[in-house]
N, C-alpha and C positions, 0 to 999 in steps of 0.2 A: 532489409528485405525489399524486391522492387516493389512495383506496383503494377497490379492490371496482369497476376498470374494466373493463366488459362492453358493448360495442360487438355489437351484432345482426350476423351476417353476415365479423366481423372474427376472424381467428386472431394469436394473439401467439406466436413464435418465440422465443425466446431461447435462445442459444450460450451454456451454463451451465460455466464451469469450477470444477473441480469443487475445487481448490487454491484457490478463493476461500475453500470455506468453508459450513456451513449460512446461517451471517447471512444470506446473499447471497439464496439460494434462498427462507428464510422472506420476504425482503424481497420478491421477486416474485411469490410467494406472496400478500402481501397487498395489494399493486397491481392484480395481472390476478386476474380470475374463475379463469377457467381458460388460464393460463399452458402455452404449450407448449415445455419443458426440454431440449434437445439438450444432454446432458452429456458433458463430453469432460474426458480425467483433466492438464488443462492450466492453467497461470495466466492472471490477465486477459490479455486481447486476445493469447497467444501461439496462440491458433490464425490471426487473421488476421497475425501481423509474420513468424511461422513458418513456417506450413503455407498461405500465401495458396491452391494449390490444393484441398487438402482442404475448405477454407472455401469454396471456390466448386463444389466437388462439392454439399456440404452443401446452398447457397444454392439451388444449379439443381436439387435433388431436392425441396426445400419447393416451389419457385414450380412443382413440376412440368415440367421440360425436360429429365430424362432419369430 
């Protein structure tokens, strides 16, 4: 993946848990310009296997549906 992706017009979300780790965060850090961090005190993907509601609260308050 390059580095330093900034797309005009485009927001990046990312479901950051936070039991990953800094690595994780520098890493998307140095991908997206300006990376947008939803950090939740959880390991990977256990906010979707887990919490599939909370995750779709999440999702529908980004895309704006409630």
């Amino acid at each position: 993946m390059p580095d330093g992706i900034d797309v005009k017009g485009t927001e990046i979300h990312i479901f950051y848990a936070l039991k990953m780790g800094k690595k994780y965060r520098d890493r998307y850090k140095q991908h997206f310009v300006h990376p947008i961090l939803h950090e939740q005190d959880l390991q990977h993907e256990e906010l979707l296997a887990c919490y599939p509601d909370k995750w779709a609260r999440l999702v529908k308050s980004i895309v704006g549906i409630i």
